[in-house]
N, C-alpha and C positions, 0 to 999 in steps of 0.2 A: 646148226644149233644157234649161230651166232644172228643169222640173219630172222629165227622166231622171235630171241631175244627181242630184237629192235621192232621186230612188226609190235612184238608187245609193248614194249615202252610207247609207241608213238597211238598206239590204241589208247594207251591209258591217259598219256598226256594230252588225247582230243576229246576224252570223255569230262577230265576234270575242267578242261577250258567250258566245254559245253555247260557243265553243270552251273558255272561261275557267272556266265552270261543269263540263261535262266535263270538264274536268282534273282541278278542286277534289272535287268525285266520287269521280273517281276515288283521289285519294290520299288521300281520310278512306277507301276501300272498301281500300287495301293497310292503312293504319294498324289500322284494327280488324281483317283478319286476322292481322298479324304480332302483335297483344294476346291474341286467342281462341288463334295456334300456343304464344306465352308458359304460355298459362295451363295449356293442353294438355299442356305438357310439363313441369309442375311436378309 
């Protein structure tokens, strides 16, 4: 029981890492194209 326990926590603590990084991805990937439509439209 002890050792489900732990497979579960470290499942769950690589899904929340995961999700945090796909986020942070994601919003440096809006940031540099809202600077490339900037520059685009100078």
């Amino acid at each position: 029981m002890k050792q489900l326990f732990t497979l579960c926590m470290v499942v769950a603590l690589l899904l929340i890492t995961g999700c945090n990084t796909v986020k942070g991805i994601g919003q440096d990937l809006k940031k540099a194209g809202e600077k490339i439509e900037g520059a685009v439209q100078k």
